[in-house]
C-alpha positions as CSV (number, residue, x, y, z in Angstrom):
1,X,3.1,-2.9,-0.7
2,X,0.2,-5.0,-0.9
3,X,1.0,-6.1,2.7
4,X,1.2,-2.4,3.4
5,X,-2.3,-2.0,2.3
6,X,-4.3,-5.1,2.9
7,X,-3.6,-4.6,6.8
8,X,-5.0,-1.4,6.7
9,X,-8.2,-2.4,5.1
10,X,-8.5,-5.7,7.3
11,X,-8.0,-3.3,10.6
12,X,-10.3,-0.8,9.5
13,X,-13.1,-3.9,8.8
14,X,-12.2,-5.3,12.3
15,X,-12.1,-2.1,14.1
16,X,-14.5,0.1,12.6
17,X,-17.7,-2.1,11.7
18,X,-20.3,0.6,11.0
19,X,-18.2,3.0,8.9
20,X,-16.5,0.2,7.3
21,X,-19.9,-1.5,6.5
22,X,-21.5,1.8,5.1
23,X,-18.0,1.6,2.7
24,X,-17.0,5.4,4.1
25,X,-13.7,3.9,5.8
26,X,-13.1,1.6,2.8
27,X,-13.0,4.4,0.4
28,X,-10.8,6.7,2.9
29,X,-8.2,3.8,2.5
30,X,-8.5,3.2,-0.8
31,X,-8.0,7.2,-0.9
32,X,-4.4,7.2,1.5
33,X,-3.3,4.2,-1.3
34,X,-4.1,6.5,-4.0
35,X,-2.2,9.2,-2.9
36,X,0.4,6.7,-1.6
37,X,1.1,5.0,-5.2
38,X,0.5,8.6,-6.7
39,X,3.9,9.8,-4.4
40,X,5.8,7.4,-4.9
41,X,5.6,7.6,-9.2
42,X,7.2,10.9,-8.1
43,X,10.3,9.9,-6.6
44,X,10.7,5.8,-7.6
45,X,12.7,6.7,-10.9
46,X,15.1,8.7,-9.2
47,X,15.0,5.9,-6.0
48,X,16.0,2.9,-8.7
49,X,18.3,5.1,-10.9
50,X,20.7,5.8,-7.6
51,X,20.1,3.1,-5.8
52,X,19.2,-0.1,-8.5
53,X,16.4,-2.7,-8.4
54,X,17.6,-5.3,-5.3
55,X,17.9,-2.3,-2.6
56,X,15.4,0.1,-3.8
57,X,13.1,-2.9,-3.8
58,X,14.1,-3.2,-0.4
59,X,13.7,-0.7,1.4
60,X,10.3,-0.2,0.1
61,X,9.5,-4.0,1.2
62,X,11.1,-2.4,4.6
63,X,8.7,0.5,4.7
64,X,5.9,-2.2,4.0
65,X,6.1,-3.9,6.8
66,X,7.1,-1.4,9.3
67,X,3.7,1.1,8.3
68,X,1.1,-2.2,7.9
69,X,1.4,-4.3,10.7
70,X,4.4,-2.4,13.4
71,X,2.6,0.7,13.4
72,X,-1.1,-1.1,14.1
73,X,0.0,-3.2,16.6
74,X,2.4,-0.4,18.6
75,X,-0.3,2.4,18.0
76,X,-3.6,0.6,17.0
77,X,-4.8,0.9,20.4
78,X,-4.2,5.0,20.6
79,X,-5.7,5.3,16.9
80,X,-9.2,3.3,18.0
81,X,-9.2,5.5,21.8
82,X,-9.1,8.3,19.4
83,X,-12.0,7.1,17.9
84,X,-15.7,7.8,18.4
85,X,-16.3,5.1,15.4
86,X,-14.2,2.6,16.6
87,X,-15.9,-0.3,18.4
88,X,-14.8,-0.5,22.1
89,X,-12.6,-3.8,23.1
């Protein structure tokens, strides 16, 4: 999960300089994790008591990776176009 998270924050710094210098897009990410680890206290007992430690752990490890660093780099380009904040490349 921390891969999850730490490519978020390291796209929003790259791609959104002002907002992410003035903190505002820092704090909206550290918001989304929030809420993130806050959903999945609701459904991780239930997850490991079906499924047990090795494949619940992986298919969250599975979900990492495919929302971090697939999603950005399939969809970063449409998320910053989308963007009036977004620095232009």
């Amino acid at each position: 999960m921390i891969l999850c998270f730490q490519s978020m924050q390291t796209y929003v710094v790259d791609w959104f300089t002002l907002r992410a210098a003035s903190s505002f897009a820092l704090a909206a990410v550290s918001c989304l994790q929030s809420l993130a680890v806050f959903g999945f206290l609701l459904f991780a007992p239930t997850m490991y008591d079906h499924l047990g430690f090795g494949v619940g752990d992986s298919i969250l490890g599975a979900v990492a990776i495919l929302i971090g660093p697939v999603i950005f780099w399939k969809y970063g380009k449409t998320i910053r176009k989308a963007s009036k904040y977004a620095k232009k490349s």
